[in-house]
C-alpha positions in Angstrom: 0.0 0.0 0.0 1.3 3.4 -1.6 1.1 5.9 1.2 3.0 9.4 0.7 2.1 12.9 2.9 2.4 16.3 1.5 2.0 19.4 3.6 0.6 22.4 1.9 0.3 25.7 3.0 -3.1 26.7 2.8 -6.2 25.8 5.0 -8.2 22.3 4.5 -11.2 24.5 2.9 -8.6 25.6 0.1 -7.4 22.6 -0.1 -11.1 20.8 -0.6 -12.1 23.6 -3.2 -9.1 21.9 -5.8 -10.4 18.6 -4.7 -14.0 19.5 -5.0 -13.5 20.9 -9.2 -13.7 18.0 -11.5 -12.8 20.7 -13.9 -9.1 21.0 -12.2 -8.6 16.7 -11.8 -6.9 16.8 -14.7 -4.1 19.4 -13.5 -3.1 17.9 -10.3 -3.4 13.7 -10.8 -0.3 12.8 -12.6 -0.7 11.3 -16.6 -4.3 13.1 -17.0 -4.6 15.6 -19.6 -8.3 16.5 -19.4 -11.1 15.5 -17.4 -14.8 16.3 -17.2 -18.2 15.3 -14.9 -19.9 12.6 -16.1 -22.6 12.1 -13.8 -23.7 13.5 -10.1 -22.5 16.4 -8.4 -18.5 15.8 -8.2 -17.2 15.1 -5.4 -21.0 13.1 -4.0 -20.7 9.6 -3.8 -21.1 8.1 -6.8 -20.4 10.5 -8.7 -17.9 10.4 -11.7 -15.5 12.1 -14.2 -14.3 11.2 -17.0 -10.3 11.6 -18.0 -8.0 11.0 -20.5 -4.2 9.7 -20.4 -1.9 10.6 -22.7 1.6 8.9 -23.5 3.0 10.9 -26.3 0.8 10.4 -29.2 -1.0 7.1 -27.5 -4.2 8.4 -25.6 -7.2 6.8 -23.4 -9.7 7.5 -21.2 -11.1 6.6 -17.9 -13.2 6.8 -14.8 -13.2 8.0 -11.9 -15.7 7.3 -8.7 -16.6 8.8 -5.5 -17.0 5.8 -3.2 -16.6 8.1 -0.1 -16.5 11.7 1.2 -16.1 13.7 4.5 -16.6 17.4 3.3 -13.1 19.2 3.8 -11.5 16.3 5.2 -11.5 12.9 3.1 -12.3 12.5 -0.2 -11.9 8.3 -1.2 -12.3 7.4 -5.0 -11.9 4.7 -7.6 -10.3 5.3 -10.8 -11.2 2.7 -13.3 -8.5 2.4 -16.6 -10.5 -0.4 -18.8 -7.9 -3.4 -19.2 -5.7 -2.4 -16.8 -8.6 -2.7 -13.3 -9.1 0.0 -10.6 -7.5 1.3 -8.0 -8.4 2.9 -4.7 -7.6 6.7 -3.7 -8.1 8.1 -0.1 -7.0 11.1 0.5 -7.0 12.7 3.9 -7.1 16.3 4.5 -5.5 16.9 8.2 -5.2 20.6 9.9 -1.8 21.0 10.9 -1.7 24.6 12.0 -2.9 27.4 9.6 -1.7 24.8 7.2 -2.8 20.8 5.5 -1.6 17.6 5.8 -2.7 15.4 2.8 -2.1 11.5 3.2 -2.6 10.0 -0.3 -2.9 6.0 0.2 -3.1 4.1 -2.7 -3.2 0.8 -4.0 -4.5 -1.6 -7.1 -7.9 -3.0 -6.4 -9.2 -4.8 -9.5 -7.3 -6.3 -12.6 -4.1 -7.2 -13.6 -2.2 -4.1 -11.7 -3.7 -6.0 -8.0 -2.7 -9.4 -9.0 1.2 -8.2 -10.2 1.3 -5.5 -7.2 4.7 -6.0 -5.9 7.7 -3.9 -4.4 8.4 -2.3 -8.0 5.0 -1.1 -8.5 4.9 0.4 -4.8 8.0 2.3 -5.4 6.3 3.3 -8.8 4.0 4.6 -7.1 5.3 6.6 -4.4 7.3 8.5 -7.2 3.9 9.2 -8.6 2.3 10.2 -5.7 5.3 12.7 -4.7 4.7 14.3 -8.3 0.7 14.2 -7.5 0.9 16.2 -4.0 3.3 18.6 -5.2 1.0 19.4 -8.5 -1.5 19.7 -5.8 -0.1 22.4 -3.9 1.0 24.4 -6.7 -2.8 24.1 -8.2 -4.2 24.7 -4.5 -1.4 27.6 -4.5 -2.4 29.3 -8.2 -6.4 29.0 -7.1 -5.6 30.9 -3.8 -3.3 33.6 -5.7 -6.2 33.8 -8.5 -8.9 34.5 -6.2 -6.8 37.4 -4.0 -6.3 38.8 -7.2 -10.3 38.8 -8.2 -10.9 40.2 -4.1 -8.6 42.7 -4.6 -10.1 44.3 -7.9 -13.5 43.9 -6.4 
Protein backbone atom coordinates (compact mmCIF):
# COMPACT_ATOMS: atom_id res chain seq x y z
CA UNK A 1 0.00 0.00 0.00
CA UNK A 2 1.30 3.40 -1.60
CA UNK A 3 1.06 5.93 1.23
CA UNK A 4 2.96 9.39 0.67
CA UNK A 5 2.13 12.89 2.94
CA UNK A 6 2.38 16.33 1.45
CA UNK A 7 1.99 19.40 3.60
CA UNK A 8 0.63 22.36 1.93
CA UNK A 9 0.34 25.74 2.96
CA UNK A 10 -3.14 26.68 2.80
CA UNK A 11 -6.21 25.79 4.95
CA UNK A 12 -8.15 22.32 4.48
CA UNK A 13 -11.21 24.54 2.89
CA UNK A 14 -8.61 25.60 0.12
CA UNK A 15 -7.43 22.56 -0.11
CA UNK A 16 -11.09 20.79 -0.57
CA UNK A 17 -12.08 23.64 -3.23
CA UNK A 18 -9.08 21.88 -5.79
CA UNK A 19 -10.40 18.57 -4.72
CA UNK A 20 -14.02 19.47 -5.05
CA UNK A 21 -13.52 20.95 -9.21
CA UNK A 22 -13.72 18.00 -11.51
CA UNK A 23 -12.78 20.66 -13.87
CA UNK A 24 -9.08 21.00 -12.20
CA UNK A 25 -8.62 16.69 -11.83
CA UNK A 26 -6.89 16.78 -14.65
CA UNK A 27 -4.09 19.35 -13.52
CA UNK A 28 -3.11 17.92 -10.30
CA UNK A 29 -3.36 13.68 -10.79
CA UNK A 30 -0.33 12.85 -12.63
CA UNK A 31 -0.74 11.29 -16.62
CA UNK A 32 -4.28 13.14 -17.01
CA UNK A 33 -4.61 15.61 -19.58
CA UNK A 34 -8.26 16.45 -19.43
CA UNK A 35 -11.09 15.50 -17.37
CA UNK A 36 -14.84 16.33 -17.19
CA UNK A 37 -18.21 15.35 -14.94
CA UNK A 38 -19.86 12.61 -16.13
CA UNK A 39 -22.56 12.09 -13.85
CA UNK A 40 -23.70 13.54 -10.09
CA UNK A 41 -22.51 16.43 -8.35
CA UNK A 42 -18.52 15.79 -8.15
CA UNK A 43 -17.16 15.08 -5.39
CA UNK A 44 -21.04 13.15 -4.03
CA UNK A 45 -20.71 9.56 -3.85
CA UNK A 46 -21.05 8.10 -6.80
CA UNK A 47 -20.38 10.46 -8.74
CA UNK A 48 -17.94 10.44 -11.66
CA UNK A 49 -15.55 12.06 -14.22
CA UNK A 50 -14.26 11.16 -17.03
CA UNK A 51 -10.34 11.61 -17.97
CA UNK A 52 -7.99 11.04 -20.50
CA UNK A 53 -4.24 9.72 -20.39
CA UNK A 54 -1.95 10.57 -22.68
CA UNK A 55 1.62 8.94 -23.48
CA UNK A 56 3.02 10.90 -26.28
CA UNK A 57 0.79 10.36 -29.18
CA UNK A 58 -1.02 7.06 -27.48
CA UNK A 59 -4.20 8.40 -25.64
CA UNK A 60 -7.21 6.82 -23.38
CA UNK A 61 -9.66 7.48 -21.20
CA UNK A 62 -11.11 6.63 -17.91
CA UNK A 63 -13.25 6.83 -14.81
CA UNK A 64 -13.22 8.04 -11.90
CA UNK A 65 -15.67 7.27 -8.74
CA UNK A 66 -16.61 8.76 -5.50
CA UNK A 67 -16.95 5.83 -3.25
CA UNK A 68 -16.56 8.13 -0.14
CA UNK A 69 -16.52 11.66 1.25
CA UNK A 70 -16.15 13.67 4.51
CA UNK A 71 -16.64 17.36 3.35
CA UNK A 72 -13.07 19.20 3.82
CA UNK A 73 -11.46 16.27 5.18
CA UNK A 74 -11.52 12.88 3.12
CA UNK A 75 -12.34 12.45 -0.16
CA UNK A 76 -11.89 8.33 -1.19
CA UNK A 77 -12.28 7.40 -5.02
CA UNK A 78 -11.88 4.65 -7.60
CA UNK A 79 -10.26 5.25 -10.77
CA UNK A 80 -11.17 2.74 -13.26
CA UNK A 81 -8.55 2.43 -16.60
CA UNK A 82 -10.49 -0.39 -18.77
CA UNK A 83 -7.94 -3.38 -19.24
CA UNK A 84 -5.74 -2.41 -16.76
CA UNK A 85 -8.65 -2.66 -13.27
CA UNK A 86 -9.10 0.05 -10.57
CA UNK A 87 -7.47 1.34 -8.00
CA UNK A 88 -8.44 2.86 -4.69
CA UNK A 89 -7.56 6.69 -3.70
CA UNK A 90 -8.12 8.06 -0.11
CA UNK A 91 -6.96 11.13 0.46
CA UNK A 92 -6.97 12.65 3.87
CA UNK A 93 -7.05 16.29 4.50
CA UNK A 94 -5.51 16.92 8.19
CA UNK A 95 -5.18 20.61 9.88
CA UNK A 96 -1.78 21.03 10.86
CA UNK A 97 -1.69 24.59 11.99
CA UNK A 98 -2.90 27.43 9.60
CA UNK A 99 -1.66 24.78 7.17
CA UNK A 100 -2.85 20.84 5.46
CA UNK A 101 -1.62 17.59 5.85
CA UNK A 102 -2.74 15.44 2.84
CA UNK A 103 -2.12 11.53 3.24
CA UNK A 104 -2.58 10.02 -0.27
CA UNK A 105 -2.87 5.97 0.17
CA UNK A 106 -3.12 4.06 -2.75
CA UNK A 107 -3.25 0.81 -4.02
CA UNK A 108 -4.52 -1.56 -7.07
CA UNK A 109 -7.94 -3.02 -6.41
CA UNK A 110 -9.24 -4.78 -9.52
CA UNK A 111 -7.32 -6.29 -12.57
CA UNK A 112 -4.13 -7.16 -13.61
CA UNK A 113 -2.25 -4.07 -11.70
CA UNK A 114 -3.71 -6.02 -8.00
CA UNK A 115 -2.68 -9.41 -8.95
CA UNK A 116 1.16 -8.25 -10.21
CA UNK A 117 1.25 -5.55 -7.15
CA UNK A 118 4.66 -6.04 -5.89
CA UNK A 119 7.73 -3.87 -4.39
CA UNK A 120 8.36 -2.28 -8.05
CA UNK A 121 5.02 -1.12 -8.50
CA UNK A 122 4.89 0.38 -4.81
CA UNK A 123 8.00 2.29 -5.38
CA UNK A 124 6.30 3.29 -8.85
CA UNK A 125 3.96 4.65 -7.12
CA UNK A 126 5.34 6.63 -4.43
CA UNK A 127 7.35 8.48 -7.22
CA UNK A 128 3.90 9.24 -8.59
CA UNK A 129 2.28 10.18 -5.71
CA UNK A 130 5.29 12.70 -4.71
CA UNK A 131 4.66 14.30 -8.30
CA UNK A 132 0.69 14.19 -7.54
CA UNK A 133 0.87 16.16 -3.99
CA UNK A 134 3.33 18.60 -5.18
CA UNK A 135 1.04 19.38 -8.51
CA UNK A 136 -1.50 19.65 -5.83
CA UNK A 137 -0.11 22.40 -3.86
CA UNK A 138 1.01 24.36 -6.69
CA UNK A 139 -2.84 24.12 -8.23
CA UNK A 140 -4.17 24.70 -4.49
CA UNK A 141 -1.41 27.63 -4.53
CA UNK A 142 -2.45 29.28 -8.16
CA UNK A 143 -6.36 28.98 -7.07
CA UNK A 144 -5.57 30.86 -3.79
CA UNK A 145 -3.35 33.57 -5.74
CA UNK A 146 -6.16 33.84 -8.46
CA UNK A 147 -8.89 34.54 -6.24
CA UNK A 148 -6.76 37.44 -4.03
CA UNK A 149 -6.30 38.82 -7.21
CA UNK A 150 -10.32 38.81 -8.17
CA UNK A 151 -10.89 40.15 -4.13
CA UNK A 152 -8.64 42.72 -4.57
CA UNK A 153 -10.13 44.25 -7.91
CA UNK A 154 -13.46 43.93 -6.43
Amino acid sequence: MAVRHQLIRHAPAAVWAVLADPALYGEWVVGTSRSEPLDGSWPEVGSRIRYTVRLGPWSAEGTTTVRHQELVRELELEAAFGRLGTARIFLRLRPWGEETLVVCDEHPLRGPGQVLHNGVSEAALQLRHRSMLARLAEVVEHREERDRTRAGRA
